[in-house]
N, C-alpha and C positions, 0 to 999 in steps of 0.2 A: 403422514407424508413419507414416501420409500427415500430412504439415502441413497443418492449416486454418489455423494462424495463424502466421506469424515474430515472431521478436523487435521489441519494440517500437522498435528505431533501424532497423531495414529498412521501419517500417511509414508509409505516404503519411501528411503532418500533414492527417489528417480533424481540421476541428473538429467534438466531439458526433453525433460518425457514429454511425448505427441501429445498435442491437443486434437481434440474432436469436437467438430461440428456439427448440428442437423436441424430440423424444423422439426414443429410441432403443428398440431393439426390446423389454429388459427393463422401458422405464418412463423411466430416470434423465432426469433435465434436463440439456441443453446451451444454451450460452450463446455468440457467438460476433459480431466485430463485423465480416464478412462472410456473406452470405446462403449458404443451402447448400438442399437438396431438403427440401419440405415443411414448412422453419422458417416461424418468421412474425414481426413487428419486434413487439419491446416495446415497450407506447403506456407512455411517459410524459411525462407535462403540465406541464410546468413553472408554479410557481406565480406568481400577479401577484397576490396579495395582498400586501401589504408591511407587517412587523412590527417595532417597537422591540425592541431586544435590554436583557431585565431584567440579567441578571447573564452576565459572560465569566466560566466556571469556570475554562478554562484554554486553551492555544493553539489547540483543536480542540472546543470546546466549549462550548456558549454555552444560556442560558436564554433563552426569550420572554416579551416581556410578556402572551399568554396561557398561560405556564406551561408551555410545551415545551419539552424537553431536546432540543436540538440536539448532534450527533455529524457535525463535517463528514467528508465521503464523500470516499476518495484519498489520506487525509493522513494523516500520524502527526507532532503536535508532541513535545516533550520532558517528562516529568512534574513540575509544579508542586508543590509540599510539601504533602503530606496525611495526616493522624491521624498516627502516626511513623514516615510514611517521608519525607526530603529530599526536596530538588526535585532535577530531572537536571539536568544541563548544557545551560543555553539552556531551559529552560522557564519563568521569571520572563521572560527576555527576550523569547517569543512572546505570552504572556499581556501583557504591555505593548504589545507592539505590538501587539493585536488589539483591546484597550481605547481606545488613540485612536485606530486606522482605523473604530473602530465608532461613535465619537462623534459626534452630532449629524446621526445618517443612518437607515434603516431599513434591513431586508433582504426582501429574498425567497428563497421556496426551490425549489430544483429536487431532489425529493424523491429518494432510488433506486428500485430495482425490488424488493427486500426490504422500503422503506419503516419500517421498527422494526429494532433490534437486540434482543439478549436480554435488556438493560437497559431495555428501554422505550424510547428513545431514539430521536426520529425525524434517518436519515439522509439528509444533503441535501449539496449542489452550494451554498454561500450565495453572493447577489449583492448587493450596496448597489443606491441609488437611482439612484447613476450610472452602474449596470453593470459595477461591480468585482468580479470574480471572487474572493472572497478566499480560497477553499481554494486557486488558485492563485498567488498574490500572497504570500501564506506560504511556498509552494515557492520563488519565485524570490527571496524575501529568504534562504532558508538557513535559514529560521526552521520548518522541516517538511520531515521526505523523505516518495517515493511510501511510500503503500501501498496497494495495490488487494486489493481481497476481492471475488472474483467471486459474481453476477457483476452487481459494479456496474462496468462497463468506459467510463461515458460520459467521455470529458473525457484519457484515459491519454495518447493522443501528446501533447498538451501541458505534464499534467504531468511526464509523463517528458523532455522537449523543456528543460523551466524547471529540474527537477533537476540535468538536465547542466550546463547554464548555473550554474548555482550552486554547484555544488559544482567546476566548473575554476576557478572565481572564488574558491574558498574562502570563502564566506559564512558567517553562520552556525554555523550544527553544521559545516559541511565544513571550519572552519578551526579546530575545539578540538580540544585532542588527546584528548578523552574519546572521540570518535566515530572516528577512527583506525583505519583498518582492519587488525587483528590478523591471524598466521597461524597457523592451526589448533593447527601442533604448538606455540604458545605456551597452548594451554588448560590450565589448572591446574584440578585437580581440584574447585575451586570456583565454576568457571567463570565467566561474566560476566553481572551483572546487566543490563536493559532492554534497548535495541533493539542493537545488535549486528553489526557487519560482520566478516565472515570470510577470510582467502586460503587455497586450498590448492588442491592436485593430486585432479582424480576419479580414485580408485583402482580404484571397479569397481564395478557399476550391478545393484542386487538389485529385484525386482520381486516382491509379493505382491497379490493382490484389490484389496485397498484403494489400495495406492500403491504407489509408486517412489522408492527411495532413491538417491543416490550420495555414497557413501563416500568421506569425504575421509581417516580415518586410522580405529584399532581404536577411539576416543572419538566422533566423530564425523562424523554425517551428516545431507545433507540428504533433505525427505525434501516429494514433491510429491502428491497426492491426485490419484487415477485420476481421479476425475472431471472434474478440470480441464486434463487434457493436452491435449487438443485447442486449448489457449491456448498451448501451448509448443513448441517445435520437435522433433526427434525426440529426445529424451533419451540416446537411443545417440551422438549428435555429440557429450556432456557426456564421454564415456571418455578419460581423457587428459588432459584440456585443465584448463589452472589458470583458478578462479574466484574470484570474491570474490558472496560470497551474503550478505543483509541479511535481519535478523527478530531475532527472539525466540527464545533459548537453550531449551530444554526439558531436565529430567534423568529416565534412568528407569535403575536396577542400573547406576549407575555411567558410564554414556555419554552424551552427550547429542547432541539433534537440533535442527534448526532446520526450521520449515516455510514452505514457499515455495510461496505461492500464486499467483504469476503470475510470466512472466518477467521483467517492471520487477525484480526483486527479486536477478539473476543478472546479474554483469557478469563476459565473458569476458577475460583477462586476455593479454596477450602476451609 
């Protein structure tokens, strides 16, 4: 399989480098933040309107004073207590911290290229009045790791750049032992609630239509959707080689998988 893109610590720090667009011969959309035959850049505008934030729901999410649910773009903080489920570990603490960085300031947004999620939810890039990045500024307090969902890819070397930084530093989530990177053959049958680090050995790399897995043990595996490989390197280099993969557990008869949608999400292990 040809790389159009490497891992993101091989990749030059662009800052808010062009994304490109184009089809393929069946239709599907590709996304890609190096130019390739017949793409075209994705116009997006960053916003200069500047809006009071009514209410912080939680570390990654914020209300406008005209009534827009904000979903910052890149990020995943920790889950705050809602109807009866606890909060997670470090989610009061980002929620705080987002309430007095947000104080006494407005924002603006730099929207994605999806623009809405399923919730309604308009996804942005938020900046204060003094050009503070704060989906960023959350990553480098420890106070949020990457998560990229393609294909919003603006802004990824840096996030991925502040992650590292923060998590050698132990900041944050990278210093509580809830977030602790676990090794596969320790999954119990009940597996593990919310976001999720993994270690294990790729046993062996099965490919259907839709995606491509690699099998860390007979419970589980990870699993990447075809359409986004050309953000990843060749998947056949994964044979072998011990990982620690990040996301959200899934269970289906018994087994369970993790989906990994871009490489930020795959750290190769020595």
């Amino acid at each position: 399989m040809r790389i159009l893109l490497v891992l993101l610590a091989c990749l030059p720090g662009w800052v808010n480098a062009e994304i490109y667009q184009w089809q393929d011969a069946d239709g599907s959309r590709h996304f890609s933040d190096r130019p390739v035959a017949d793409a075209k850049v994705v116009d997006i505008k960053p916003g200069y309107g500047f809006y009071r934030v009514q209410t912080v729901y939680d570390g990654d999410t914020v209300v406008l004073e005209d009534g827009r649910k904000i979903r910052f773009l890149g990020i995943n903080t920790p889950e705050v207590q809602h109807r009866d489920k606890a909060a997670d570990a470090g989610g009061d603490e980002a929620k705080r911290w987002l309430i007095d960085k947000l104080k006494n300031t407005k924002v603006r947004l730099e929207v994605g290229v999806e623009k809405t999620d399923k919730y309604g939810r308009t996804l942005a890039h938020v900046f204060t009045e003094n050009k503070a990045h704060i989906n960023l500024q959350l990553v480098q307090a420890g106070l949020a790791s990457v998560s990229i969902y393609p294909p919003e890819l603006f802004y990824i070397n840096e996030l991925a750049k502040a992650q590292d930084q923060a998590e050698q530093a132990k900041l944050g989530i990278w210093g509580r032992p809830e977030y602790a990177v676990m090794s596969v053959g320790s999954l119990s049958e009940a597996g593990h609630s919310g976001w999720t680090r993994l270690l294990g050995k790729v046993l062996n790399i099965r490919l259907t239509r839709k995606s491509v897995y690699l099998k860390f043990s007979d419970t589980f595996e990870a699993r990447i959707e075809s359409q986004w490989l050309d953000l990843f390197p060749d998947v056949n280099d994964y044979l072998g080689k011990t990982l620690e993969v990040r996301g959200w557990l899934n269970k289906s008869n018994g087994r369970f998988s993790m989906l990994i949608r871009h490489p930020s999400a795959i750290k190769e292990k020595t």
